[in-house]
VOLUMRO-295361 format. One line per field, with one value per residue: residue number from 1; residue in three letters; x, y, z of N, C-alpha, C, O, CB in turn. Coordinates in steps of 0.001 Angstrom, whole numbers. Glycine has a CB too. Example, Ala and Ser with C-alpha at 12.3 -4.5 7.8 and 13.67 -1.06 7.14 Angstrom:
VOLUMRO-295361
i <- (1	2)
aa <- (ALA	SER)
nu <- (13190	12850)
nv <- (-5690	-2250)
nw <- (7800	7080)
cau <- (12300	13670)
cav <- (-4500	-1060)
caw <- (7800	7140)
cu <- (13200	12900)
cv <- (-3300	30)
cw <- (7800	7870)
ou <- (14236	13409)
ov <- (-3319	1138)
ow <- (8465	8039)
cbu <- (11308	14084)
cbv <- (-4473	-598)
cbw <- (9046	5725)
//
This chain:
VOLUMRO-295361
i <- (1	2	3	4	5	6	7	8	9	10	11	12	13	14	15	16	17	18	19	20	21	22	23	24	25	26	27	28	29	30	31	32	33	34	35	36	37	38	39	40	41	42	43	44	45	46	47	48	49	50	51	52	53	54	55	56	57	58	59	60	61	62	63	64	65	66	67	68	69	70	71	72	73	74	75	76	77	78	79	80	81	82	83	84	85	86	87	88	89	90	91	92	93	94	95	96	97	98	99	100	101	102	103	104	105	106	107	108	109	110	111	112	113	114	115	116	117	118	119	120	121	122	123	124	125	126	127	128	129	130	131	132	133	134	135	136	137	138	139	140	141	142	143	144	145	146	147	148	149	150	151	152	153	154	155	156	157	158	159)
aa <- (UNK	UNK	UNK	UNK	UNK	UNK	UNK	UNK	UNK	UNK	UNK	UNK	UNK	UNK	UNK	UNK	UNK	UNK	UNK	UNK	UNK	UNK	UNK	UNK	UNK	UNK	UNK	UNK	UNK	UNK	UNK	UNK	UNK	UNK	UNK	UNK	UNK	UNK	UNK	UNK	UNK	UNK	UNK	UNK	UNK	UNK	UNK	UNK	UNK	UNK	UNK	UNK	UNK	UNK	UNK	UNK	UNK	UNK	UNK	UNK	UNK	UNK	UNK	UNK	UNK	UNK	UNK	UNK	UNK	UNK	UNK	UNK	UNK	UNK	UNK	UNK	UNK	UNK	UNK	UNK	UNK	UNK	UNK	UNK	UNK	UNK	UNK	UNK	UNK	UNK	UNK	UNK	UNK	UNK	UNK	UNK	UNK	UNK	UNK	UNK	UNK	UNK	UNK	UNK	UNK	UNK	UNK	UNK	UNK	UNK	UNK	UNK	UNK	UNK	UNK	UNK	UNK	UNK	UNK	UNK	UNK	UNK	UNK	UNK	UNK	UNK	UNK	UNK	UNK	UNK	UNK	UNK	UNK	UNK	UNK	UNK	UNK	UNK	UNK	UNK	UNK	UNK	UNK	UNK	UNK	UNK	UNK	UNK	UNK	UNK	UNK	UNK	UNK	UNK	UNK	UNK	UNK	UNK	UNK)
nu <- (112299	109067	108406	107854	104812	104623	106983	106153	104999	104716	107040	107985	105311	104379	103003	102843	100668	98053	97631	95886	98182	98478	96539	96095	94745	94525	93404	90836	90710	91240	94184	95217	97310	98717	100174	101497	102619	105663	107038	108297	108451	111831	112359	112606	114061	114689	113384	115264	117198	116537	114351	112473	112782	111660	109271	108322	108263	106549	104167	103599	102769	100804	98919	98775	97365	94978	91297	89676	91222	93225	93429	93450	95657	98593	101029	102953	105465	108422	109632	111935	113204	112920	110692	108471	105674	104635	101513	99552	96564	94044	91865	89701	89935	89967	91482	90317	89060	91179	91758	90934	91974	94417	94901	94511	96769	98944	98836	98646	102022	103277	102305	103731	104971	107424	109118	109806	108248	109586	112537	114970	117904	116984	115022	114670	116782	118326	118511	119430	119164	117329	114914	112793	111822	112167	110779	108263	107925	107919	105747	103824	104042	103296	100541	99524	100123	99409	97096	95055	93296	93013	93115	91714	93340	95003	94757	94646	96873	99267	98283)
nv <- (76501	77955	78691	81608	83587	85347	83948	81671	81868	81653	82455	81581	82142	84384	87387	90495	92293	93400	92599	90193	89603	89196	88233	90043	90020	92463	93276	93527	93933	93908	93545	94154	93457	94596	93180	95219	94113	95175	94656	91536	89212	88021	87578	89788	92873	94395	97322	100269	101234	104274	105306	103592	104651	107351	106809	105548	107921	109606	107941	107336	110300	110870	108502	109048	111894	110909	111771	109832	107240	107989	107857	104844	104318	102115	101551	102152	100899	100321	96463	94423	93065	94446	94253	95815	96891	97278	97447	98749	98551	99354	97264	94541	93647	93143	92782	94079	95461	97584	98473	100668	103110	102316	103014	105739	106417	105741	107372	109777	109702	109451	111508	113456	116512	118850	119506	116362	115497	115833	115243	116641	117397	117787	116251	113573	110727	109955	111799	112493	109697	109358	109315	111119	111008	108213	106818	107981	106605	103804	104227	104671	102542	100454	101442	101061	98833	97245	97840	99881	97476	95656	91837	89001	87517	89080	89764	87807	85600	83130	79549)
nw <- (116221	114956	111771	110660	109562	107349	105797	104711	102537	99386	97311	95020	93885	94168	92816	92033	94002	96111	99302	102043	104411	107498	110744	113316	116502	118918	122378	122135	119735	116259	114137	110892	108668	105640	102982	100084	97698	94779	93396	91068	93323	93726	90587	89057	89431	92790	94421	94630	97377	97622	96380	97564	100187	99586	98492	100922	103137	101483	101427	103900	104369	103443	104017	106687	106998	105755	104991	105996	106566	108569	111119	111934	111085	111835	110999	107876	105620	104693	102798	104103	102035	99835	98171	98506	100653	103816	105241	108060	109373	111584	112644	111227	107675	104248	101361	99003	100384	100974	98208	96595	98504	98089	95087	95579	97230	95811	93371	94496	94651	92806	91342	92769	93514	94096	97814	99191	102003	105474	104454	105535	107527	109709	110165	109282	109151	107621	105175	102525	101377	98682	96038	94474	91251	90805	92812	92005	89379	89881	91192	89196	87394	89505	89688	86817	86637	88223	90208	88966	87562	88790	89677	91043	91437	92069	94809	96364	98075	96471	96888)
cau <- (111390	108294	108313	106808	103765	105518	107833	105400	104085	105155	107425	108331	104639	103982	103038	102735	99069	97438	97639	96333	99686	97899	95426	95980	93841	95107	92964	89264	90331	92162	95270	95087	98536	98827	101751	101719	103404	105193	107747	107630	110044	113344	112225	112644	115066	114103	113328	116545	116647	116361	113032	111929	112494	111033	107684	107833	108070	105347	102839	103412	102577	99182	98060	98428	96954	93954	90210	88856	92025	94286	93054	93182	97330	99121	102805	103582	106984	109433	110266	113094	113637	112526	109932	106919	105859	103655	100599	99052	95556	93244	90443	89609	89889	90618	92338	89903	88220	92166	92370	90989	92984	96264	95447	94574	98076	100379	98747	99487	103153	102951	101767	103740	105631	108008	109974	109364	107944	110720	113075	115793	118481	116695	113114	114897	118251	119316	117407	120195	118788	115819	114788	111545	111709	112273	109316	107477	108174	107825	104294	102941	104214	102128	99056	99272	100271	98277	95964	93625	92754	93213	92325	91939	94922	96061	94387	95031	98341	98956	97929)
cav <- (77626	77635	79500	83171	83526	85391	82840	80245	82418	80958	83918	81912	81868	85461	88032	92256	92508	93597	90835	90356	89087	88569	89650	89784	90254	93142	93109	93168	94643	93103	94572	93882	93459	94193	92903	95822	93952	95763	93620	90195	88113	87011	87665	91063	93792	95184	98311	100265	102202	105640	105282	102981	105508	108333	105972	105519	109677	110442	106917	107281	111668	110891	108089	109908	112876	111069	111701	108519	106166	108539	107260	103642	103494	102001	101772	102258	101198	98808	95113	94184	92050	95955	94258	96384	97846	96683	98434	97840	98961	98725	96831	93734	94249	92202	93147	94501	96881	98840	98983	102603	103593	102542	103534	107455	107013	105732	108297	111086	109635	109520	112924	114394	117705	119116	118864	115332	115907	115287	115362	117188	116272	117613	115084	112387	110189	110085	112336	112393	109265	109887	109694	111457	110563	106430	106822	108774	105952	103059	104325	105046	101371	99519	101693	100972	96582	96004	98688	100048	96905	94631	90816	87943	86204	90030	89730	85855	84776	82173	78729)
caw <- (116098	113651	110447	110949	108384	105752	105068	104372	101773	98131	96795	93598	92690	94349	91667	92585	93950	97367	100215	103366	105407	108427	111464	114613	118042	120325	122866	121871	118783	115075	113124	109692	108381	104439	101907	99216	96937	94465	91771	91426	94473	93123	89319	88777	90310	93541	94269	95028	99395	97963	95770	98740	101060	99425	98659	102707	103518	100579	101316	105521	105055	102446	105034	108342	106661	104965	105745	106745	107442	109533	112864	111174	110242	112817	110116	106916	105491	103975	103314	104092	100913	98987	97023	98549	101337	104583	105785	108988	110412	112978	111907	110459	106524	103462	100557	98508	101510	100530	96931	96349	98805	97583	93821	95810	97766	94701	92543	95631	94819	91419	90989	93331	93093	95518	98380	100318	103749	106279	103580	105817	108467	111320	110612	108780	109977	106357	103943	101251	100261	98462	94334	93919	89883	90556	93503	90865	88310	90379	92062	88240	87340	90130	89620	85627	85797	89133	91051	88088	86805	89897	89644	92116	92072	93065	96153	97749	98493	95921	97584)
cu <- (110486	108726	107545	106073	104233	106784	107488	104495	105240	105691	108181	106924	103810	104048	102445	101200	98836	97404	96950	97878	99308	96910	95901	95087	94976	94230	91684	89677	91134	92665	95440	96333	98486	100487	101311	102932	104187	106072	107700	109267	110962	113088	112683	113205	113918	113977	114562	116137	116205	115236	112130	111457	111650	109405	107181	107163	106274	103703	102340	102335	100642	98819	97554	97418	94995	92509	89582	90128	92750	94239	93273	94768	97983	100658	102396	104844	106949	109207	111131	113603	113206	111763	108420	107292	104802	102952	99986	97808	94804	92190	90884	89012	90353	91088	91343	89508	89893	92096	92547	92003	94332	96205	95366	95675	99081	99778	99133	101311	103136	103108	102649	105000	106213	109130	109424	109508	109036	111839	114434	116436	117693	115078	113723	116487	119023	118444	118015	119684	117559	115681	113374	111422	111379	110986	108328	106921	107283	106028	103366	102981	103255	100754	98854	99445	99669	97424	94894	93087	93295	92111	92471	93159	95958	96170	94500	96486	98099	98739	99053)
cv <- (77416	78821	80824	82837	83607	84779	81712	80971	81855	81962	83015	81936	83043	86597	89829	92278	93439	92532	90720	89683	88658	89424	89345	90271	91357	93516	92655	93651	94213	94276	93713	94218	93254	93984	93657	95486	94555	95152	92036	89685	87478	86645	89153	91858	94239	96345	99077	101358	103592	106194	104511	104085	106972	107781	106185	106790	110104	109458	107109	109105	111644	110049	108203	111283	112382	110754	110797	107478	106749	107943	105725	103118	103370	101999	101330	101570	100092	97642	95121	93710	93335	95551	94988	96719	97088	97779	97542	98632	98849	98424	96013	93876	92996	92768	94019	95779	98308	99093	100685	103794	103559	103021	105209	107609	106927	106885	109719	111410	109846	110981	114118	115797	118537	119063	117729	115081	115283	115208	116439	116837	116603	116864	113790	111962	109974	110345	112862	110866	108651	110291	109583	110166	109261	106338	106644	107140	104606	102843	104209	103142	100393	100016	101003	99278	96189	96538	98528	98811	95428	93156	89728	87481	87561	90207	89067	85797	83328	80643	77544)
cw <- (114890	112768	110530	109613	107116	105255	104670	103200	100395	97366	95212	92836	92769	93313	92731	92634	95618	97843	101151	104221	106533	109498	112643	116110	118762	120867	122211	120219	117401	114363	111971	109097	106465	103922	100280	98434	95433	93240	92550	92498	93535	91066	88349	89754	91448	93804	95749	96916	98542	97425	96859	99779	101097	99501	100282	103474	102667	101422	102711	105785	104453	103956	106475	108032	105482	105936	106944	107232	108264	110912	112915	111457	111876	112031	108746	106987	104614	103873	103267	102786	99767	97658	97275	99625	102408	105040	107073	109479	111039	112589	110892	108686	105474	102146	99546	99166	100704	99198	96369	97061	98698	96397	94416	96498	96516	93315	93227	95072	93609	90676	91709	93331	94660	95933	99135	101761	104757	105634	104043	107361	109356	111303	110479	109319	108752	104919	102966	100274	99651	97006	94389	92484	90125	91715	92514	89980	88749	91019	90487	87856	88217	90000	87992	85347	86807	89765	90123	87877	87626	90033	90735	92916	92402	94283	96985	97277	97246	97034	97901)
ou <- (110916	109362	106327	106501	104339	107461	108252	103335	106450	104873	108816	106895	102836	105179	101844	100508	99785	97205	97451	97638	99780	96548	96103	95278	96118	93679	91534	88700	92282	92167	95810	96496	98288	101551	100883	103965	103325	105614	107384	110487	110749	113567	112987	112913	112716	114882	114729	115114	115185	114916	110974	110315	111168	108545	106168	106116	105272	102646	101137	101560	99649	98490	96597	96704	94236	92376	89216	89968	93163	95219	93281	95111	97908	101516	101668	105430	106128	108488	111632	114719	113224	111903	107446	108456	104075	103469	99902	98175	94743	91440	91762	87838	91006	90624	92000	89588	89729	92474	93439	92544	95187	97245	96080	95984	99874	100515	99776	101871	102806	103824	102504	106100	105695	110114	108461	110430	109225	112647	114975	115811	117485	114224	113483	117248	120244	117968	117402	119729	116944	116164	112731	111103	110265	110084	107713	105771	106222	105357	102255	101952	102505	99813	97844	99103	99247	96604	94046	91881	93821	90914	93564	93642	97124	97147	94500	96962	97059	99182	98769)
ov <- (76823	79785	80713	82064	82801	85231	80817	80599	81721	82506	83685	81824	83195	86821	89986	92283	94109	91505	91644	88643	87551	90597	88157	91467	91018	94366	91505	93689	94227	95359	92550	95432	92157	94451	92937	96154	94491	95263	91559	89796	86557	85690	89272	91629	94405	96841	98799	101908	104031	107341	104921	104376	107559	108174	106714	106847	110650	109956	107103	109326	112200	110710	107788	111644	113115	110057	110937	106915	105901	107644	105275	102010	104187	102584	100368	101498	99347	97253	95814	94169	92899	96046	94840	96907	96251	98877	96321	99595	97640	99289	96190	94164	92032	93900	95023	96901	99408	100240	101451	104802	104377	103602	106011	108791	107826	107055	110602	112504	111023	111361	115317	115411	118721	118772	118047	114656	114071	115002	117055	116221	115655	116928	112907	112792	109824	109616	113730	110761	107663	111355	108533	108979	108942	105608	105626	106701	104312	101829	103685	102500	99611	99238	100301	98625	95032	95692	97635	98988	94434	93155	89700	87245	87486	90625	89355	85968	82677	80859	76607)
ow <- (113900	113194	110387	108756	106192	104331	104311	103016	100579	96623	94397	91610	92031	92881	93793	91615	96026	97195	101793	103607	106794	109408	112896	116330	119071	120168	121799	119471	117844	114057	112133	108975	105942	104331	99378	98380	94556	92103	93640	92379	92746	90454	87163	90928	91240	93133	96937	97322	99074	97737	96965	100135	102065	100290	100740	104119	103129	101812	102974	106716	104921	104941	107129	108968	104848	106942	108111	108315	109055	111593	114061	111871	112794	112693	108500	108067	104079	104793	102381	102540	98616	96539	96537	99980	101873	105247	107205	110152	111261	112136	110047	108453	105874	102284	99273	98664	100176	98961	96005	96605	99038	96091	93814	96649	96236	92344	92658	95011	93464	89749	91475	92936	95761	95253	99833	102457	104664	106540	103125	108224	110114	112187	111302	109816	108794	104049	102344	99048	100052	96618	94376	92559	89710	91305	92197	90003	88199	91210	90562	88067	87634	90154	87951	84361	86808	90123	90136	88051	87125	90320	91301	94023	92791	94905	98182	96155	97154	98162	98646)
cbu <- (112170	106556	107616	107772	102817	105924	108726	104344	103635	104070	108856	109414	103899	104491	101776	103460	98049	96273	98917	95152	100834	98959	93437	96991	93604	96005	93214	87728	90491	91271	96993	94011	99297	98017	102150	101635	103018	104982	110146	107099	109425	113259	110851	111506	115876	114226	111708	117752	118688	117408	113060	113001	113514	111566	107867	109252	109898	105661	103174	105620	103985	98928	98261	100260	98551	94209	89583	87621	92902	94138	91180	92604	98772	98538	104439	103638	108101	110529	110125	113296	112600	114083	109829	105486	105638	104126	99389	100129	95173	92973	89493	88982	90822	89751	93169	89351	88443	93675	91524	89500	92853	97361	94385	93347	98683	100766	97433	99619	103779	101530	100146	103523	104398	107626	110667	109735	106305	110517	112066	115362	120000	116700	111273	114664	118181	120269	116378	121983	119485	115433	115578	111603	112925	114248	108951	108827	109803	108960	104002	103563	105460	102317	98585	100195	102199	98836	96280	93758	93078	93052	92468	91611	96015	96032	93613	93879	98355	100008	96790)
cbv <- (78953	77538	78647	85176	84542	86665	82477	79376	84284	80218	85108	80767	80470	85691	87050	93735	90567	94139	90267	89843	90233	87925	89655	89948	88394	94229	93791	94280	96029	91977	94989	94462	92194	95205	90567	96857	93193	96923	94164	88951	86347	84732	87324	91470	95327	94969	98519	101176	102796	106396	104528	102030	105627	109007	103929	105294	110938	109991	105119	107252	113299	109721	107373	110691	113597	110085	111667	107548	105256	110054	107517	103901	105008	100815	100509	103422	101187	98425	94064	93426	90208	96958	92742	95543	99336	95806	98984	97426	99341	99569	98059	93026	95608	91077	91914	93776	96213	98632	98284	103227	103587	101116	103052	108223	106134	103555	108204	110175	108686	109038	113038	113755	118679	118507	119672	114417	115188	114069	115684	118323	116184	119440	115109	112479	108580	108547	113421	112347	108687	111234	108561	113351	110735	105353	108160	110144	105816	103238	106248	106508	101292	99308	103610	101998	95308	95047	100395	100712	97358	95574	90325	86935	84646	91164	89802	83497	84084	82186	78383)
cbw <- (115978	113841	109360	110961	108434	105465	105652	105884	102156	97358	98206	92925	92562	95315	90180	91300	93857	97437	100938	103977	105854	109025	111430	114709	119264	120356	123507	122970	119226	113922	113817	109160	109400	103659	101555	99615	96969	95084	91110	89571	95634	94367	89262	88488	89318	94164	94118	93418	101199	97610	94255	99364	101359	98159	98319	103680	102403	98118	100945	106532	104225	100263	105010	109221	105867	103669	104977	105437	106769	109687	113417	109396	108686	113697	110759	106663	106864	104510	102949	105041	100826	98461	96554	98417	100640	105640	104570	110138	110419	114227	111248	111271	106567	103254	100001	98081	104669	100802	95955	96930	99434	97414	92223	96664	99160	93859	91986	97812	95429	91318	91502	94332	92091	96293	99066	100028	104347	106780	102592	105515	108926	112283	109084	107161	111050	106201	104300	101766	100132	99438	93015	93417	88974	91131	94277	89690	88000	91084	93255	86934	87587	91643	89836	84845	85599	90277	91396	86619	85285	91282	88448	91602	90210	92924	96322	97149	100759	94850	97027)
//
């Protein structure tokens, strides 16, 4: 079997930026697959399920709910490996076209005050586990070492 994409991606020389990950054709039309990277691969702790999961509830309710991309998000969510998060939308895009919009979702998270939408058994399949605060923490952290002040080598896949 060949190597799926993101495993041919260089995760000891991958640093927390915006990615594209890949595009693909469905029918006439391209899905733009991002890698919201968000600590560095296999250098730094990952980020633990229940700050993950809250990120997912808060980042999935801002981007279904926002002006101009709502019609756009085809998923939100996880990596498996809980160093970030994948975005996917319809339309051919490159890493820069998102930035504003992820520093106006991780500041949504960042900022946010509450209860977290779905945030109870009958939306969610396990909404005990769930840390606003380390979300909170975690969302202020990538806007403050890689959104605001976002440089190249945040945007390409190292080579």
């Amino acid at each position: 079997m060949e190597k799926i994409a993101s495993f041919t991606v260089d995760h000891i020389r991958l640093i927390p930026g915006v990615y594209v990950s890949r595009k693909d054709s469905v029918g006439d039309s391209v899905v733009t697959t991002f890698d919201l990277r968000m600590t560095s691969p296999n250098d730094e702790p990952v980020l633990n399920t229940a700050e993950v999961h809250a990120i997912e509830h808060l980042g999935a309710t801002f981007l279904r709910n926002h002006p101009v991309y709502a019609s756009k998000v085809v998923y939100f969510g996880p990596m498996g490996c809980r160093t970030g998060f994948y975005l996917i939308l319809a339309g051919d895009y490159e890493s820069s076209d998102i930035v504003n919009l992820m520093i106006e979702m991780y500041e949504f998270i960042r900022d946010f005050e509450g209860e977290i939408p779905g945030a109870c058994a009958k939306d969610c399949g396990n909404y005990l586990d769930m840390n606003l605060p380390m979300a909170k923490y975690a969302a202020r952290k990538y806007l403050d070492e890689v959104l605001y002040d976002i440089t190249e080598d945040r945007l390409n896949y190292p080579d």
